[in-house]
C-alpha positions as CSV (number, residue, x, y, z in Angstrom):
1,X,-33.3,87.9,-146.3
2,X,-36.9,88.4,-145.8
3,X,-39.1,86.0,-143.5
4,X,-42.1,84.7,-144.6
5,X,-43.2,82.6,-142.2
6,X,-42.5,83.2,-138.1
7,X,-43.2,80.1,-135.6
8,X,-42.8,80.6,-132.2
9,X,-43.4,78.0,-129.2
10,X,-45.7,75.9,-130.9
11,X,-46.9,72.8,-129.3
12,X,-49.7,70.5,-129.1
13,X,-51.1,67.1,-127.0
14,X,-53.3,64.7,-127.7
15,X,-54.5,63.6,-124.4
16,X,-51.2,62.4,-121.9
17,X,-48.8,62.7,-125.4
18,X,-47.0,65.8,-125.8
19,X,-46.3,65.4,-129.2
20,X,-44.9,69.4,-129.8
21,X,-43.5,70.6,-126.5
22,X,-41.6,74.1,-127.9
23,X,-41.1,74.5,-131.6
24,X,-39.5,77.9,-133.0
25,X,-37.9,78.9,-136.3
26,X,-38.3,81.5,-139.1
27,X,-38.3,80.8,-142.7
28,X,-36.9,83.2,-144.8
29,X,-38.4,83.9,-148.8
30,X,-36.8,81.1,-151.7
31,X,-35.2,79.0,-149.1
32,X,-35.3,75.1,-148.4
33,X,-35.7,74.8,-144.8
34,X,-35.1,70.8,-144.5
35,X,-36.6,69.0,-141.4
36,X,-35.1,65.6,-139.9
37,X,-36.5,63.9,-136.7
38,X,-36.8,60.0,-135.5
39,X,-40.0,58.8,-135.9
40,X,-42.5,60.3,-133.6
41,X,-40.5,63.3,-133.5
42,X,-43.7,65.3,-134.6
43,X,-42.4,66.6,-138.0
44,X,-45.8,65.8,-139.8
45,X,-48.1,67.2,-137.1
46,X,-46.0,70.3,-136.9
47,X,-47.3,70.3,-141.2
48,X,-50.5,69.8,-140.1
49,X,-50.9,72.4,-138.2
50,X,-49.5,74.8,-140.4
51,X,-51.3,74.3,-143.1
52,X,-54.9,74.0,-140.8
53,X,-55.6,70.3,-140.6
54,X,-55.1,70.5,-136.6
55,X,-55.3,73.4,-134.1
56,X,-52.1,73.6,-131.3
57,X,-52.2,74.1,-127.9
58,X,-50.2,76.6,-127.7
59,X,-47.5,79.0,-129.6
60,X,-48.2,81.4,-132.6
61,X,-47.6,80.9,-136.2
62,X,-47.3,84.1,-138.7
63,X,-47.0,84.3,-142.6
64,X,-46.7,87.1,-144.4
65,X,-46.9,88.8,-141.2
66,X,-50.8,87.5,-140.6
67,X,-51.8,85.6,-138.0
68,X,-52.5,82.2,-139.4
69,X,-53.9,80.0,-136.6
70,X,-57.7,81.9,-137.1
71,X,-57.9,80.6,-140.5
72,X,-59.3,78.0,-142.5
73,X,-57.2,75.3,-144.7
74,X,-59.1,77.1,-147.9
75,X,-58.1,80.5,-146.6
76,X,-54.6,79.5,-146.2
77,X,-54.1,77.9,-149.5
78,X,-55.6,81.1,-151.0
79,X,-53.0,83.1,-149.0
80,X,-50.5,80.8,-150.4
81,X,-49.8,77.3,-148.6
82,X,-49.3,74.5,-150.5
83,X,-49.3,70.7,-149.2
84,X,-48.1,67.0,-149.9
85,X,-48.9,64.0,-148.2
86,X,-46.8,61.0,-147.2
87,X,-49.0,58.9,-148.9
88,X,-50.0,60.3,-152.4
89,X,-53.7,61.8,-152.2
90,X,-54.5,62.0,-156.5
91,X,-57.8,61.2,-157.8
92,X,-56.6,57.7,-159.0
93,X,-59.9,58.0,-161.7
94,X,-59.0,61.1,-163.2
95,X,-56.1,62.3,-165.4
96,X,-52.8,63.7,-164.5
97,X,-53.8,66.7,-166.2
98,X,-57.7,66.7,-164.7
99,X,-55.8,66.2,-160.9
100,X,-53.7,69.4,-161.7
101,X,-56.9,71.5,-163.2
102,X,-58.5,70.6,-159.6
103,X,-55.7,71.8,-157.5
104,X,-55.7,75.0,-159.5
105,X,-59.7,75.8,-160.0
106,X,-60.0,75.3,-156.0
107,X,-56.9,76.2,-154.9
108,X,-56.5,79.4,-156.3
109,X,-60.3,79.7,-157.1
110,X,-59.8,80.5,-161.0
111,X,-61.9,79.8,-164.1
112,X,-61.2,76.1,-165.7
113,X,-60.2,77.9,-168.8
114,X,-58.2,80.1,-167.0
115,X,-56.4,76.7,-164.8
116,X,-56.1,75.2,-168.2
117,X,-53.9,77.6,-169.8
118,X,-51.6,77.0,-166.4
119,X,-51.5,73.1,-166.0
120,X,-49.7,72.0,-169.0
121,X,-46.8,73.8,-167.7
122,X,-46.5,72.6,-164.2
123,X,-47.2,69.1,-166.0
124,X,-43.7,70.0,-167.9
125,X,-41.8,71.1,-164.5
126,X,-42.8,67.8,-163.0
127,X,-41.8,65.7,-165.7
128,X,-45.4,64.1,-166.6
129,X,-46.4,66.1,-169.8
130,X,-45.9,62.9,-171.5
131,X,-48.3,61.4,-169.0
132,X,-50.9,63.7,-169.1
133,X,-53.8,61.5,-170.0
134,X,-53.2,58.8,-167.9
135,X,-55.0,58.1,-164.9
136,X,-53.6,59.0,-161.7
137,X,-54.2,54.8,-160.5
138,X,-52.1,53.5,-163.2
139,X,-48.8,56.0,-162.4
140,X,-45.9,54.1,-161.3
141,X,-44.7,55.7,-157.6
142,X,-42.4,58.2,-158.6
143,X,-44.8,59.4,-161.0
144,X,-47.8,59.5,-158.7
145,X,-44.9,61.9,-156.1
146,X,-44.4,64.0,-159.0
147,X,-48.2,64.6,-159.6
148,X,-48.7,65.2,-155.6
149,X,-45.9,67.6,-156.2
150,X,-48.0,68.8,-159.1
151,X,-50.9,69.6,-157.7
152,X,-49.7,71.7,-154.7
153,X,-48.4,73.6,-157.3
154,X,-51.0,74.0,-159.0
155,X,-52.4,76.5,-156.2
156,X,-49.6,78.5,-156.8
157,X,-48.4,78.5,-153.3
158,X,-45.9,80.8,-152.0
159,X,-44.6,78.3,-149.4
160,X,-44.8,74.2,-149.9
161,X,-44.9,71.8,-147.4
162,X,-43.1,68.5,-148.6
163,X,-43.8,65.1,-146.6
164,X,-41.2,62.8,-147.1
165,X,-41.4,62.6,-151.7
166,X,-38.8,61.0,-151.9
167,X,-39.7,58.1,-149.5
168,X,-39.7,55.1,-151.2
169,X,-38.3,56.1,-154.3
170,X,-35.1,54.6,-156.0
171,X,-31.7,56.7,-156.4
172,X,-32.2,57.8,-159.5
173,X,-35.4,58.6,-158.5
174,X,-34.6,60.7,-155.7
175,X,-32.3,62.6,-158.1
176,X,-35.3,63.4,-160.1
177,X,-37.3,64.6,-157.3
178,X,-34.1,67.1,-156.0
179,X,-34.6,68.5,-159.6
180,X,-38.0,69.3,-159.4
181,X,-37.3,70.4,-155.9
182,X,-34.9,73.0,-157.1
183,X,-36.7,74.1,-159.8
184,X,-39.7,75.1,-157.2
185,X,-37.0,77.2,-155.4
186,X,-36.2,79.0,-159.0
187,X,-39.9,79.6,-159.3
188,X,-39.6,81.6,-156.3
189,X,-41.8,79.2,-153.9
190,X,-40.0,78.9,-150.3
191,X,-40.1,75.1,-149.4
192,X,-40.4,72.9,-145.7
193,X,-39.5,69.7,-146.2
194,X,-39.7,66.7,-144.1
195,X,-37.4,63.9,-145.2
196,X,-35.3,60.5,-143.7
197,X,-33.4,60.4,-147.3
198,X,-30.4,62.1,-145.9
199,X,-29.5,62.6,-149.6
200,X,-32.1,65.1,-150.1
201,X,-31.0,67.1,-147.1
202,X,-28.0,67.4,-147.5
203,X,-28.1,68.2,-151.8
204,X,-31.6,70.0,-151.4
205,X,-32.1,72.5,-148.4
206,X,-30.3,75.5,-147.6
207,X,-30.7,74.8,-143.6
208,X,-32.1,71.6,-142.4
209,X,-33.6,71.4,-138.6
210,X,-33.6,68.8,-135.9
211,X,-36.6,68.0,-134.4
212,X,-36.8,65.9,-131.1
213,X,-38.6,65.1,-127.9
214,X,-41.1,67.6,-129.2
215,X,-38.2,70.5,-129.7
216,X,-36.7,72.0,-132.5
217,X,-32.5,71.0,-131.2
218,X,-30.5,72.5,-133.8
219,X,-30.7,74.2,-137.2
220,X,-27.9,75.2,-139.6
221,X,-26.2,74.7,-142.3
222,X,-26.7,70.9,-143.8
223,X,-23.4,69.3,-143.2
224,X,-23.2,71.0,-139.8
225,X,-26.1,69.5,-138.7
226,X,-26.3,66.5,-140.2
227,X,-23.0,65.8,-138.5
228,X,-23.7,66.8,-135.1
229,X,-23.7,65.7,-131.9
230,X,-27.8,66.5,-131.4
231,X,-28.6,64.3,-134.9
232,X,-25.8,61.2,-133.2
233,X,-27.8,61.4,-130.1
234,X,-31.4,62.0,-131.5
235,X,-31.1,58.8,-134.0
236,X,-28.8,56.7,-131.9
237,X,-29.2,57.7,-128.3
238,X,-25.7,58.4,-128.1
């Protein structure tokens, strides 16, 4: 398997709080890397920082074989990140359809024409071309996760960084979202995501990661990790 994206000893502070102290892994091309961690672990700063929003202190991060730390969030969607938030980040007044023509017109910096041609069919892989017309604000929860899903895709991003979809969500729900998840891998896209519904880790990644006291512990095969001593000890202090 190929890598597409190298970190190595990345950390970061913010003042006294070492919230990264070491973090190292590869991810190779069309895998699910899955990422579990106790609250505070650092698992969304270590997204941030990938895809631009913060700077580390240290380590090196490289994707395609470029050094990525240099560049801008814009340049590193245009080399192919994509991102979700925790907290869903649509336009509430605009359309499912007019959020998805944004991601792709400034994401991938193409004509509106030519984004139009290519939203109605990420609409479909999501499950919202029935909502297309409504406005964002008035999409139930899972809905509003599918758009966010939506329009990272709609930069056509080679890697996606997932925060925690399926938080919140019902069963069912979460079985939707594992779908759509697994169609992304299909596509070809290679996938972080950060997740506490164990149900997604262990049905949805290909290797999932421990992250702790600012370290990455252990990373392997789902069930391996997922039932090891590290994950006891970093959730229970066993």
């Amino acid at each position: 398997m190929n890598t597409i994206l190298e970190v190595r000893d990345l950390g970061i502070s913010f003042g006294s709080n070492q919230v990264l102290k070491s973090v190292s892994f590869d991810l190779y091309e069309n895998e699910i890397l899955g990422v579990i961690g106790p609250n505070g672990a650092g698992k969304t700063v270590m997204l941030n920082i990938l895809s631009g929003i913060l700077k580390p202190g240290k380590g090196s991060v490289s994707f395609m074989g470029r050094d990525i730390l240099p560049m801008s969030i814009v340049e590193r969607t245009r080399l192919g990140f994509g991102r979700t938030f925790q907290i869903p980040r649509s336009f509430e007044n605009m359309t499912a359809y007019e959020n998805g023509l944004i991601g792709s017109v400034y994401g991938t910096g193409a004509t509106e024409r030519a984004a139009s041609l290519k939203v109605p069919a990420i609409l479909e892989m999501i499950g919202l071309s029935d909502r297309k017309g409504v406005f964002a604000g008035k999409l139930g929860l899972i809905d509003r996760k599918r758009l966010e899903i939506g329009v990272a895709l709609a930069s056509n991003p080679k890697l996606l960084l997932l925060d925690e979809v399926a938080g919140g969500l019902t069963e069912s729900e979460v079985s939707d979202i594992l779908g759509i998840v697994r169609g992304i891998k299909e596509a070809g896209v290679s996938v972080i995501w950060i997740e506490h519904v164990l149900q997604t880790m262990l049905e949805g990644t290909d290797r999932v990661m421990l992250l702790a006291e600012g370290r990455d512990v252990v990373c392997g095969p789902p069930e391996a990790v997922m039932s090891s001593k590290e994950v006891e000890t970093a959730y229970l202090g066993a």
